[in-house]
N, C-alpha and C positions, 0 to 999 in steps of 0.2 A: 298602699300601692296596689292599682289593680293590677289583673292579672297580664291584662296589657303592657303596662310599663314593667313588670317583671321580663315578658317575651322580649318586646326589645332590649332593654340590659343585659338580657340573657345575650341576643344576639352581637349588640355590640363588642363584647368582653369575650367572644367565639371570635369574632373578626380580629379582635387583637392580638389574640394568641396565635391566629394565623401568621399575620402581619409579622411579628416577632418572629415565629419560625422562619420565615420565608427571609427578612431581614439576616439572621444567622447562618444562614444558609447560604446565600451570597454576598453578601455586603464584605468588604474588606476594610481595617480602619490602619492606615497608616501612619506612625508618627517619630518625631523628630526632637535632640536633644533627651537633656536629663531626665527631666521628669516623664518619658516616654519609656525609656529602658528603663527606670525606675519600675514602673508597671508592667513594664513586658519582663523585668528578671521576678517579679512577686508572681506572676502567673509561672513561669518555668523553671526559676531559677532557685526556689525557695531550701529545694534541697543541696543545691552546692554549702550553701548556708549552715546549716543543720550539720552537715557532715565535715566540715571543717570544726564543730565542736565538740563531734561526736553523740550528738543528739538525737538519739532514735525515734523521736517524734515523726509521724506519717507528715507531710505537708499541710496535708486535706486536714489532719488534726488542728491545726496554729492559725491562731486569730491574729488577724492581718488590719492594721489601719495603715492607710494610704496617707502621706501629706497631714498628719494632725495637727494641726494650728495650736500655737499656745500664743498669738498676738505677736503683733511686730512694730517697727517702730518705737520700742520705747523708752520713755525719758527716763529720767532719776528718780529711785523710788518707786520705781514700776513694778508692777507683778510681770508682763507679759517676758516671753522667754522667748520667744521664734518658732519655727516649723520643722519638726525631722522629715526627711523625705520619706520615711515609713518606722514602722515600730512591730516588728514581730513577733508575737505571744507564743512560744512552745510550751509542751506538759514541762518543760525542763529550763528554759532559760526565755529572757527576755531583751530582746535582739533590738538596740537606739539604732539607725540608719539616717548616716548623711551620704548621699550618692553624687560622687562625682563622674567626668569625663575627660578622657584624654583633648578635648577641646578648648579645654578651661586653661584659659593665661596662664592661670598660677601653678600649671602643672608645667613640672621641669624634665630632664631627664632622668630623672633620680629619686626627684623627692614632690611631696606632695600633703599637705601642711594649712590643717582646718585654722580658722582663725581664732579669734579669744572667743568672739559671740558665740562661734557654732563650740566651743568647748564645752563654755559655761553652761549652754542647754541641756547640756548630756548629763553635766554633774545637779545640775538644780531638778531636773526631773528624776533622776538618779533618788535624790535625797525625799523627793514627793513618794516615789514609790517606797523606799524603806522605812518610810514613818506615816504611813497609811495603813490603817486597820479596820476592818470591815466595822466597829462600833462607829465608827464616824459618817458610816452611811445615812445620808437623807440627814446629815447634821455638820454641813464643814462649819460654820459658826465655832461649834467646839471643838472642831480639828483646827482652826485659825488662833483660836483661844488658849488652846492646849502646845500649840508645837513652834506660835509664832518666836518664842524667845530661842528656839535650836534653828531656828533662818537664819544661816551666818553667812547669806550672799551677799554682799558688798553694794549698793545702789539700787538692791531687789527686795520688794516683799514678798507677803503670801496673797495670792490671790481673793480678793473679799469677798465676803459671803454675798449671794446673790446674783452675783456677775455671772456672766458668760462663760470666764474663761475659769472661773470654780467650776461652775455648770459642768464646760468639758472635760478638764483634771478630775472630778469627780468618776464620770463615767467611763473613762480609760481606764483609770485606776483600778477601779473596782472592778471592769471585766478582767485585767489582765494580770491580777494577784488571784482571783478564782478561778482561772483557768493555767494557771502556773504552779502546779503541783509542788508542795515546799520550800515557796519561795522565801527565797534572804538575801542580802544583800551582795552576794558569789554567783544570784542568780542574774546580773543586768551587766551586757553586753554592749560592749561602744562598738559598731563597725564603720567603718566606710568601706561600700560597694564601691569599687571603682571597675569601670566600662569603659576599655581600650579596643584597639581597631589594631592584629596582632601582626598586620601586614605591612603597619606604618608605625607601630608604636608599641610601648613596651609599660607593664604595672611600674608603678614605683616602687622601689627599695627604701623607702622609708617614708616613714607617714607620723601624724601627731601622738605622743606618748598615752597609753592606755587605752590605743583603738585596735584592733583588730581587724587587717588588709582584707577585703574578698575581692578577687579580681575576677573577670568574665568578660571573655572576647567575645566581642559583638561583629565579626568581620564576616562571619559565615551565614550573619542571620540578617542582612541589611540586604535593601534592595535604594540602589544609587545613596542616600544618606539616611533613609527611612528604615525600621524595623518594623513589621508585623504585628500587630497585636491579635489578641487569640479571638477568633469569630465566636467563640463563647459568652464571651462578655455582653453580647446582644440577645442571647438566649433567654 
């Protein structure tokens, strides 16, 4: 590369970090529904979380995946398992999240009640994480080989070696047992986040057996139905 084509790339990638500042600086991004407060409680809300388990983990510590996909759609015999609306890694615990909203039909006045699909993700990922062990990195072939006879999910397999969704169960896995100081199987966490509007509605008093309520009013941080997201995020 001459010296030339280094000066412009130099300048280019100068003009972008402008760009970017200038964009975080003013830019607002506004957004709606679940998967919106989803994101905007992982940016502020991480330590209501933490402190309802008593988990002294700093925030800024805890690996966060947003939305991780394990397939959907599928038939009999399937590896795929669904999407949690997020997964939060602490030095201490390991936080499943499905996030609801007081918008949703199926919330009543009282109660509020995952269904079997979104159950069995929790428990079939549940079961990935306590029977993964760092020897099986860069080798699920012999973690499929090895543990496919303790899969006792009913119309699920184990995800096959070379796929995509090995691919990503591999690499969750493995971030979030290294970065979860002693974990075992006391350390995974079923929550549902639920996101109520405290001026029209109320948390539910009962929820599906072996999850963990976190409730958080969103009435004070909405403008007309939108919530804020943090100008950060374009930084």
């Amino acid at each position: 590369m001459s010296i030339r084509q280094v000066d412009i790339e130099e300048k280019k990638e100068w003009e972008r970090e402008i760009e970017l500042k200038r964009l975080g600086e003013t830019s607002k991004i506004f957004g709606y529904g679940e998967d919106a407060f989803t994101l905007w409680a992982l940016n502020q809300h991480i330590s209501d979380i933490l402190e309802k388990f008593q988990d002294e983990t700093a925030p800024s510590d805890c690996l966060v995946f947003y939305r991780p996909s394990f397939g959907r759609h599928g038939k009999g015999n399937s590896a795929v398992f669904g999407e949690f609306d997020a997964i939060i890694v602490s030095l201490k615990n390991i936080y499943l999240i499905e996030s609801k909203w007081d918008s949703f039909d199926e919330f009543t006045k009282d109660g509020f009640f995952l269904n079997p699909e979104q159950r069995l993700r929790h428990r079939i990922f549940s079961w990935y994480l306590t029977h993964w062990h760092r020897r099986y990195h860069n080798n699920w072939e012999r973690f499929e080989k090895e543990q496919q006879h303790n899969f006792a999910f009913k119309g699920k397999t184990i995800a096959p070696k070379g796929s995509l969704l090995a691919a990503n169960l591999e690499f969750i896995l493995t971030k979030s047992i290294e970065h979860c100081r002693g974990f075992s199987s006391d350390s995974v966490k079923n929550l549902l986040l639920f996101f109520y509007n405290a001026e029209k509605s109320k948390p539910p008093t009962k929820i599906s057996r072996n999850f963990e309520l976190i409730s958080i009013d969103y009435s004070k941080e909405i403008k007309g139905n939108f919530v804020t997201l943090l100008n950060e995020m374009l930084a």
